[in-house]
Each structure stands twice: as structure tokens, then as C-alpha cells.
C-alpha positions in Angstrom: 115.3 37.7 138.3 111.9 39.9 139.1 113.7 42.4 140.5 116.7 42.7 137.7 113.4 42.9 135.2 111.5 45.7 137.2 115.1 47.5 137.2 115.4 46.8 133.1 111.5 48.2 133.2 112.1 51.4 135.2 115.4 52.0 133.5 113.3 52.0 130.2 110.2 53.9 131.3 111.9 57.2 133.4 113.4 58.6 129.9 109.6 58.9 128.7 108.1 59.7 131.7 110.8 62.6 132.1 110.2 63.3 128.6 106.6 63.4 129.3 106.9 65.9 132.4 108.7 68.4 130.3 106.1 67.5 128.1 103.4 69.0 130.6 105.3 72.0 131.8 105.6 73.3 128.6 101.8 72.9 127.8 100.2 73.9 131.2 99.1 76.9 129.7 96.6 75.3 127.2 93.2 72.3 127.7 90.7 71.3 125.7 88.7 73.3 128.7 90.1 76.6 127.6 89.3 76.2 123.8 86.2 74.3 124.4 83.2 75.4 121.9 82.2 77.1 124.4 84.9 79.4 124.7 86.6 79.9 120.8 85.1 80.0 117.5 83.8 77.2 115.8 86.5 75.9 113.0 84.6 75.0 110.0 83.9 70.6 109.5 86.2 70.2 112.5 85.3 66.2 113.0 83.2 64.6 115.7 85.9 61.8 116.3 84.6 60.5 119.7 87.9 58.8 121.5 86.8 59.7 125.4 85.9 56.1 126.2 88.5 54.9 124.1 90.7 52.6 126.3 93.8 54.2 128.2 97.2 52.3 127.6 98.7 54.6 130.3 98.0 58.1 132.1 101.1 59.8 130.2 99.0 58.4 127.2 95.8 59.7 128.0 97.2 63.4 128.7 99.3 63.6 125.8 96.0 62.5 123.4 94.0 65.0 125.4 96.7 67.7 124.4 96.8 66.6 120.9 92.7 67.2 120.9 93.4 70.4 122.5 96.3 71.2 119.7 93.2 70.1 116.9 90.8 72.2 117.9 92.9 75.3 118.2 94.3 74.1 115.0 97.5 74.7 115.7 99.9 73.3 113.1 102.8 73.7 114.7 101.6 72.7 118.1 99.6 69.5 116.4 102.8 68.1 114.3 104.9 68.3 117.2 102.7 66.6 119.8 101.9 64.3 116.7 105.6 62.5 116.2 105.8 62.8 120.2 102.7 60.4 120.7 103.9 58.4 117.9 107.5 57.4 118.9 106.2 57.2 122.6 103.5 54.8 121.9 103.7 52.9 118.6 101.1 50.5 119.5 98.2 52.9 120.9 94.6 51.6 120.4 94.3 55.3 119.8 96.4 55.4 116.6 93.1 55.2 114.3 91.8 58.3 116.0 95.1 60.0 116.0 95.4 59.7 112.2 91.8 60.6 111.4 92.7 63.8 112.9 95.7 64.4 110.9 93.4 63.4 107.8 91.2 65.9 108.7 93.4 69.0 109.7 95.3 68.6 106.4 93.0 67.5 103.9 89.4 68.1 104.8 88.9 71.4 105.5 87.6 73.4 102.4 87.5 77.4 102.5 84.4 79.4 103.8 84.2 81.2 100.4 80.1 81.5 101.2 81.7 84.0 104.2 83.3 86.0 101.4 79.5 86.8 99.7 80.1 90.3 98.1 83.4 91.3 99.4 86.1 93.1 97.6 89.3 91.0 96.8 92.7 93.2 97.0 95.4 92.7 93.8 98.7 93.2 94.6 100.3 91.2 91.8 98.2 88.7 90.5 99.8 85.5 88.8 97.9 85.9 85.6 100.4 86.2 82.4 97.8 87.4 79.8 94.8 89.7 79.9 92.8 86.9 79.1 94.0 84.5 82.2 93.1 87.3 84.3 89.6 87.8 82.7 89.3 83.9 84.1 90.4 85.0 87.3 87.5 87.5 87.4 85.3 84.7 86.2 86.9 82.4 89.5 85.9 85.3 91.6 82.2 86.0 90.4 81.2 82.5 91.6 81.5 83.0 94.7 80.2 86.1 94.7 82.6 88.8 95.2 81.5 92.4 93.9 84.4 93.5 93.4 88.2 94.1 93.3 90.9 97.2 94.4 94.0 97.1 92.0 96.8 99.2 91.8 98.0 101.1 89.1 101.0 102.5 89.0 104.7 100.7 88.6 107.5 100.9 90.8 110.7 99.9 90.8 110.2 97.3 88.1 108.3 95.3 89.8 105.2 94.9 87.6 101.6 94.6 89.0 100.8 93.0 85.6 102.9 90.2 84.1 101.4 91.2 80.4 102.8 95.0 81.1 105.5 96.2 78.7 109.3 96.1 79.9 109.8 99.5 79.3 109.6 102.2 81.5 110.4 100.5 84.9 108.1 102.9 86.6 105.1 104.4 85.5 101.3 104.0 85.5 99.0 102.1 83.9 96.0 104.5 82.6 96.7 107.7 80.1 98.0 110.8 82.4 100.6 113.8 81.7 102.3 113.2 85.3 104.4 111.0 84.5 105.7 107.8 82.1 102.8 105.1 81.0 103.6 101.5 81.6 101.1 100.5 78.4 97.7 101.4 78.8 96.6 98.8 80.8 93.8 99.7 82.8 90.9 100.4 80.6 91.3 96.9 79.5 91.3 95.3 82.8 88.3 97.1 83.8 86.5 96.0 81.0 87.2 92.5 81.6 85.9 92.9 85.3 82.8 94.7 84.3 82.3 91.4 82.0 82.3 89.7 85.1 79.6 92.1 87.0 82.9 93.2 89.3 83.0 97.1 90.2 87.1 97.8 89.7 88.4 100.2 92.9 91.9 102.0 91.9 94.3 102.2 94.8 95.4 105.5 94.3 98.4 106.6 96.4 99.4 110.1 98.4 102.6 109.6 98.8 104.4 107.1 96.8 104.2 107.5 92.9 106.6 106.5 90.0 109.2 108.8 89.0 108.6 111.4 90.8 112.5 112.9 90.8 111.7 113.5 87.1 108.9 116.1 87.5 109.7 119.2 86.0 108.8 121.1 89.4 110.1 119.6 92.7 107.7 117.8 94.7 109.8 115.9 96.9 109.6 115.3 100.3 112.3 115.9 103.1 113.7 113.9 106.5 116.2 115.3 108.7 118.8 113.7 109.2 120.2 113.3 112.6 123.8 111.9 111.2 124.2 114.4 108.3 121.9 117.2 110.8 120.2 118.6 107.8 117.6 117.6 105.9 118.0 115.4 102.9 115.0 114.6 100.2 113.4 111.1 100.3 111.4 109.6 97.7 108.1 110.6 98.6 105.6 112.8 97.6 105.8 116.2 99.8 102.0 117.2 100.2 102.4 120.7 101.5 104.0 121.5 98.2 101.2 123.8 96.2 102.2 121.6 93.0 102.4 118.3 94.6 98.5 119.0 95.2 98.3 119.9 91.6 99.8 116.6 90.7 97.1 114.1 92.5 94.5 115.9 91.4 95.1 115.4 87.8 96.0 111.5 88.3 92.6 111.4 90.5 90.8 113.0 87.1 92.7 110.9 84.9 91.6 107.3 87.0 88.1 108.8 86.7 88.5 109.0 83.1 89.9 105.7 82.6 86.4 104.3 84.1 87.2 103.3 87.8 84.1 102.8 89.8 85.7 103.9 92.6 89.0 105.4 94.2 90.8 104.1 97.4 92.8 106.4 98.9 95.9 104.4 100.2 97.3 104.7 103.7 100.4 106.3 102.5 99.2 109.7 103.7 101.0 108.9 106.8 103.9 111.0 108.3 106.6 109.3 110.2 108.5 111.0 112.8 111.4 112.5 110.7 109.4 113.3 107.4 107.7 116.5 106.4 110.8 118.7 106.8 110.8 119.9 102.8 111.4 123.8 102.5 107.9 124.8 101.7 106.4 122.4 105.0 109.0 124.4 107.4 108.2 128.1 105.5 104.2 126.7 105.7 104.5 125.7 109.7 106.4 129.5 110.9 103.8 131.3 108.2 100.9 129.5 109.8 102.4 129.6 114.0 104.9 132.5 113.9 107.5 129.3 115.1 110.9 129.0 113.5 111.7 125.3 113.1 115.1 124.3 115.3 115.8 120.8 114.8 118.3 120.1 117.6 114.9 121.4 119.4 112.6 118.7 118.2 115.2 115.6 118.3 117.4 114.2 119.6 119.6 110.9 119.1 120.5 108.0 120.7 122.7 104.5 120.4 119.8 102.5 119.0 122.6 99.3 119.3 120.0 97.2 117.0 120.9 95.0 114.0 119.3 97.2 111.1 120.0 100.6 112.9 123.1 102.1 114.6 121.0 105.4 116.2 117.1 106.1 117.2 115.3 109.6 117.3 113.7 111.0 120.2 111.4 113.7 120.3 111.3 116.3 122.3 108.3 118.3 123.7 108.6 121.2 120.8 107.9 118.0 118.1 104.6 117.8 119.1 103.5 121.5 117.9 105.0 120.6 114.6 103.6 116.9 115.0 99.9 118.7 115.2 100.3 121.2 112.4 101.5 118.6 110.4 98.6 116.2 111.0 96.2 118.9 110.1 97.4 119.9 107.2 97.4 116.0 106.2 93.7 116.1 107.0 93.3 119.4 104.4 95.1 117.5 101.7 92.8 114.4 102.2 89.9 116.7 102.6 91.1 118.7 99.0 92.1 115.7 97.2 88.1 114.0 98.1 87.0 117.0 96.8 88.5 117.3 93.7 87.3 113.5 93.2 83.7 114.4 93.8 84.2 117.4 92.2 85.0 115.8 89.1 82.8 112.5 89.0 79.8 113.1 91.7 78.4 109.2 91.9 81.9 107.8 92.1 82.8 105.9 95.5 85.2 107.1 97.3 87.6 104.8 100.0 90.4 105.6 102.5 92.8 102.9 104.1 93.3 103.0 107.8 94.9 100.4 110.2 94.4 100.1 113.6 97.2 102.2 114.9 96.0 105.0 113.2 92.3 104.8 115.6 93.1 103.6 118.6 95.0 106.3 120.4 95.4 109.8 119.1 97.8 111.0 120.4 100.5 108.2 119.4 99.1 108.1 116.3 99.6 111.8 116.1 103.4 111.7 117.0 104.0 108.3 115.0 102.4 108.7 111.9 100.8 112.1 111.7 97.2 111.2 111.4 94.6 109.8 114.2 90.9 109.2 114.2 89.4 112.5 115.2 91.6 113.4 111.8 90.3 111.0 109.7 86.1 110.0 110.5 84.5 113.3 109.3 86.3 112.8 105.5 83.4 113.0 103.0 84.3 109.2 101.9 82.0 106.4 101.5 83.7 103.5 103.4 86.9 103.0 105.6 88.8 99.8 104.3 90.3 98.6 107.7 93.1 96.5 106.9 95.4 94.5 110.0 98.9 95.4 108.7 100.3 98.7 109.3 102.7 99.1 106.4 105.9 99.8 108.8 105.5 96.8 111.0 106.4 93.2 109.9 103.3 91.6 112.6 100.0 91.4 112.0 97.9 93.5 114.5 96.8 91.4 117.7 92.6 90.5 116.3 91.6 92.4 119.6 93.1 95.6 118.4 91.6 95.4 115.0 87.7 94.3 116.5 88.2 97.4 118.9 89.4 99.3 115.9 86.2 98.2 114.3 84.2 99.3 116.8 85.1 102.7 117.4 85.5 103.5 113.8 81.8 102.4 113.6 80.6 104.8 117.0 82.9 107.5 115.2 81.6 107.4 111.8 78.6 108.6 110.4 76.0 105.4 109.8 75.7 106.1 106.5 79.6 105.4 106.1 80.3 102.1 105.1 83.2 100.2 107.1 84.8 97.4 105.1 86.9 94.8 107.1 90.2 93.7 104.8 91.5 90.3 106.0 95.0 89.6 105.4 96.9 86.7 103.3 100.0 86.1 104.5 103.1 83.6 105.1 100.8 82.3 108.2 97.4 81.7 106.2 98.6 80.2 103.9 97.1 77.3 105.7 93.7 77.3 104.8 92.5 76.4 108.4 94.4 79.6 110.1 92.9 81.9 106.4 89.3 80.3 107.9 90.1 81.5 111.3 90.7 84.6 110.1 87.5 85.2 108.2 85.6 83.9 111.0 86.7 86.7 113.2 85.9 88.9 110.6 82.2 87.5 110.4 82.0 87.8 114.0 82.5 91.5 113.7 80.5 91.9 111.2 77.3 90.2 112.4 77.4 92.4 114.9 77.1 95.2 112.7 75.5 93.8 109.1 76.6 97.3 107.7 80.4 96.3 107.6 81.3 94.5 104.6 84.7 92.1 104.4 88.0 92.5 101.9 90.6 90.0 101.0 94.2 90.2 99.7 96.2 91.0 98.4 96.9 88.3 95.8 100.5 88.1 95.5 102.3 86.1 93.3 106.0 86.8 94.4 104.4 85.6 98.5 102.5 83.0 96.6 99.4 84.0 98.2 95.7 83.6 96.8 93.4 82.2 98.2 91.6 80.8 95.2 93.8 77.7 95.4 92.0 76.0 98.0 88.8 73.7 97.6 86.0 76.2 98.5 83.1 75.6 100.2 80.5 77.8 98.5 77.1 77.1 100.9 76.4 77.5 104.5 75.7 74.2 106.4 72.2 74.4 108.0 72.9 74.4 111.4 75.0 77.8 110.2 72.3 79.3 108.3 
């Protein structure tokens, strides 16, 4: 009888203990060593639940609890949940069960926003949930108590998709302030800005380079050109070409027309970017063999291959003549930025003046060169008052990897002149939507910038079509002591 119950015993225990080996394999990586306080940031009000002397039901318990801890304080959803119903189904009667819920209490439900980390940064509008002027006038108010100073919007329509719920329904495209290059969308603007200045927010516009509304419907063509390996001639895209005489003529009124609208300051976006097949319009190819005595060949600069992906049937290599063309074209980039800062100073002295840059664009030169026509010995000498650093480059899906963007940081800050301010833009997105991994993310920031108290922070966008905005959370608005 013994030995048909240690057989019923061992038949019922090797499932879990198998389950619990695979268990281990997959987490070897990971212990409560490696994220230790010691060795990660600190999360904020992560609780002091002590369960070390708690009793052990079994050693496969004890591990899996330890993992859990270790899954807690790396605040891993994911990682937590699934460890969570694993411990659960294995051992239903735990003496640890008390624990083990107190730190599902406190991962979801206890953990308020560091909003006091946020002290006079910037807030980035995409497209803000407000449906009247005066529910985003509240929104304003929301912001100024916790301190932001102030808030980048853009201003111009595209496509349809309206920045401002209260905008008109006709045009589809256009912008929002009074100008002569193109359709108006209501005169919007001036209004908004009023309501922030009610607030004590300065109002940044985002002004772009590149992409504008309805810009097949200028009377002079100022559209831009890729070749086109397929068709092997070049075909015109929906950009702005910027080596076009007129095109220059075009963002320098909408700059003057911003400034007359009463922005306290302009942001240059990061649209000013190149990729590999753009810039090929009639007047950059005449431009390049004017300025080089070079005749542009495409079958020279490119050549194709069977990309075999899902969203692309070919890929574009470059060969070694691109890169003369690559270099021309990044510095005349560089003029138009330098012309178009210019004209803004020109025309408004005290305004300040931003331009958006992502890491890509710092770290190596000569990738960021070939890839995007631009580069950091292209960009730190501009006659701007602050870089806005955001994570995202606008072509890539991922966020950039933190140690990219802190490096990033730091050699925009040993490029720049000190005077230049640096402002560090952290992103919301599908991921932080959890307020624990948004809090992880502004503590890396802060960690930057105590190193240097010269940086300043961003945050955004707010974006009502990815339902992000951080305002939804419970905020904490004051520094505990032992942070101060």
C-alpha cells in the first residue's frame, strides 16, 4: 500500500517538477541579484513586502516566489502575470499567497505617476482628445499644476486627420494660422495660444521642412523626386523639394506667418531628413553637376536586389558614387536649416528657436549621412536655442535601445555650445501605457539629466487615436524625502 501511494505521489508531482524545470531554463537569465537596488533604478513606492523568512512549502516554491520578486522589481508585466497564474495553479495553498497578492495590489494599483519629475517640461500635442476650445483650455489648466512651462503643437492638417477636433471639416488639408501658402483649416491657432498663455504656458509650433498640406496645388512646383528603381526614372513624391529656390521661399513665409500668429517659439521638425532614394527633383540633379562638375547616372549610384520581404518585393544598394551625392546633399540640407533659422531670427530676434533630432542622426556620421542625409557635425553649430532629442526615429516602428539615446545625450551635450539648451522628449507609446514602464522611462530621463541640470525633459505626444496621455493616471505631484 506505501509503495502504490509513493507511486500515486511521484506520478502526481513529476508533471510540476518538469513543468517547473522548463520553468528555470527559461528564466536563467534573470535574479533578484541582477536587478537588485543596487544595480537598476529605483521604481517609484515599490513596497517593502518582507517574505524572506516566510516559511518554504517546497524548493520549486521558494524559486518560483524568488522569480516572481525578481519579475516585481523589474516590473515586468508580462513576465509578473505569467509567473503569477504559474504559482497559483501550482500551489493553491501557499502560506505565501498573502504576499503574492499584495504585490499584484501594488504593481497594478498603487503606483501613481512621478509628475514632480515632469517640473517645467514641455508636453508634445499630437492630437489631443479635447472636442471644444474650452476643454482644451482645461487641459492647459491640468498641465499648469504640475508645472509644465509649456507645450509644442502642430499646425497644419493632413490628410484629414485633424489635430483639433473643434477644426472645420472643410479643407481636408491645410493649416491652422492665417498664411498665402496654402488652404486654412479655420483660424485656429491664435485662439489656442491665447488659452495657453491664460495658463502661464509658452505655445512652441512644430513647423515642418518637408511635409506640408497641399503642396501639389502650389502654383510653382516644389515637389520632391525618388528614383525609382522599377520604373528607372524618377517619379515626384509628396514632399517638399528643398533645393528648389521657391520651395525656400515657401517656408520662410509660413515661418513669418507662425511668428505673426504669436508663437513663442518654432520647432523645426525632423523632417529635414533625406532618405536614400529622395532628392533626385530636376533642380537638386542641375544644383549637384553645377556645384561638382558630376553628371548624375543612376544605374551608377544604385542598384537593386530581391528584397523577398512581406511589405517590399526589391531593396536599393548604393554604390560608392552615392556617397558624393549623399555629401552634397547633406550639406545643402544644412544651408536650408541654416537659411530657414535665419529668416526666423531675422524676422522676430527674441523668439526661441528648436530643431528635432533622434539618435540615429548623432551617433555615427557617416550612416547617418548615407541613411538620412544629415549627421551631427551637420546639425550642432545651427544658431538654435535647444535640441529636442526625441527616442523614435520617424521611419522605424522600435523605440531606440535607452543606451543609444543617454549616449546620444551625451555627445550632443560635448558637441554643442553650453549655452544651447538640450531638451530630452520621452515617448508615450502602446508600451507605457502602463504607468509603471511611463515611470521607468522618466526615470532614465532624470538620470540623464542630473547629470547635466542644463537638459530639460519633454513628453508626448498626446494622442487620442493611440489613446495615449498621460494625464489619466493618479499623479504624484511631491518628492518623497528620502528623494529630495
Amino acid at each position: 500500500m506505501r509503495k502504490h501511494s509513493f507511486l500515486v505521489l511521484v506520478a502526481l508531482l513529476c508533471p510540476l517538477l518538469l513543468q517547473a524545470e522548463e520553468f528555470w531554463a527559461a528564466n536563467e537569465t534573470g535574479s533578484p541579484e541582477t536587478y537588485g537596488p543596487g544595480n537598476s533604478i529605483s521604481y517609484a513606492d515599490a513596497p517593502g513586502i518582507a517574505t524572506s523568512g516566510q516559511n518554504t512549502s517546497s524548493l520549486v516554491e521558494g524559486k518560483v516566489f524568488r522569480h516572481i520578486e525578481d519579475a516585481f522589481a523589474r516590473r515586468d508585466q508580462e513576465e509578473f502575470e505569467r509567473l503569477y497564474a504559474f504559482f497559483l495553479k501550482s500551489f493553491p495553498n501557499s502560506e505565501r499567497r498573502e504576499a503574492l497578492d499584495k504585490f499584484r495590489s501594488f504593481f497594478y494599483y498603487n503606483e501613481e505617476l512621478l509628475a514632480y519629475r515632469l517640473n517645467q517640461s514641455m508636453v508634445r500635442f499630437g492630437f489631443p482628445q479635447a472636442k471644444t476650445k474650452e476643454e482644451l483650455a482645461s487641459y492647459f489648466k491640468e498641465l499648469k499644476k504640475i508645472n509644465i512651462s509649456s507645450v509644442m503643437i502642430d499646425c497644419s492638417q493632413l490628410g484629414g486627420k485633424k489635430v483639433f477636433l473643434f477644426a472645420p471639416d472643410r479643407p481636408k488639408e491645410g493649416f491652422y494660422f492665417q498664411t498665402k501658402e496654402g488652404p486654412v483649416v479655420g483660424n485656429l491657432l491664435s485662439s489656442v495660444i491665447e488659452s495657453a498663455h491664460e495658463q502661464g504656458l509658452k505655445l512652441f509650433a512644430a513647423l515642418p521642412l518637408r511635409e506640408h498640406p497641399a503642396l501639389s496645388s502650389q502654383q510653382t512646383l516644389v515637389l520632391d523626386e525618388s528614383w525609382n528603381f522599377l520604373g528607372h526614372q524618377p517619379e515626384l513624391n509628396t514632399k517638399l523639394d528643398l533645393f528648389n529656390p521657391a520651395a525656400k521661399k515657401y517656408l520662410f513665409t509660413l515661418a513669418e506667418d507662425l511668428i505673426a500668429a504669436g508663437v513663442d517659439g518654432i520647432i523645426l521638425k525632423r523632417d529635414y531628413i533625406y532618405t536614400k532614394n529622395e532628392g533626385f527633383s530636376d533642380h537638386a540633379r542641375n544644383l549637384f553637376t553645377e556645384d561638382t562638375g558630376i553628371d548624375v547616372h543612376f544605374d551608377e549610384l544604385f542598384s537593386g536586389y530581391d528584397a523577398k520581404t512581406a511589405n517590399r518585393e526589391f531593396g536599393l544598394l548604393t554604390r560608392e558614387e552615392y556617397f558624393d551625392y549623399a555629401l552634397w546633399r547633406t550639406r545643402e540640407v544644412r544651408q536650408t536649416l541654416f537659411e530657414v533659422i535665419q529668416k526666423i531670427r531675422k524676422t522676430k530676434k527674441e523668439i526661441n528657436i528648436g530643431i528635432e533630432v533622434v539618435p540615429e542622426f548623432l551617433l555615427n556620421d557617416e550612416t547617418a549621412l548615407a541613411q538620412y542625409s544629415t549627421g551631427l557635425n551637420y546639425l550642432y553649430d545651427l544658431e538654435v536655442d535647444f535640441f529636442l532629442l526625441s527616442w523614435r526615429n520617424r521611419l522605424e516602428r522600435s523605440e531606440d535601445d535607452f543606451k543609444d539615446y543617454q549616449k546620444a545625450a551625451l555627445l550632443l551635450r560635448e558637441k554643442v555650445h553650453p549655452a544651447v539648451g538640450i531638451t530630452l522628449d520621452i515617448p508615450l507609446n502602446e508600451q507605457n501605457r502602463n504607468v509603471i514602464f511611463l515611470n521607468k522611462d522618466i526615470q532614465e530621463s532624470a538620470v540623464i539629466q542630473q547629470k547635466f541640470p542644463s537638459i530639460q525633459l519633454a513628453i508626448g505626444p498626446i494622442d487620442r487615436y493611440e489613446q495615449l496621455d498621460f494625464l489619466q493616471f493618479p499623479r504624484k505631484e511631491v518628492a518623497d524625502k528620502e528623494e529630495l
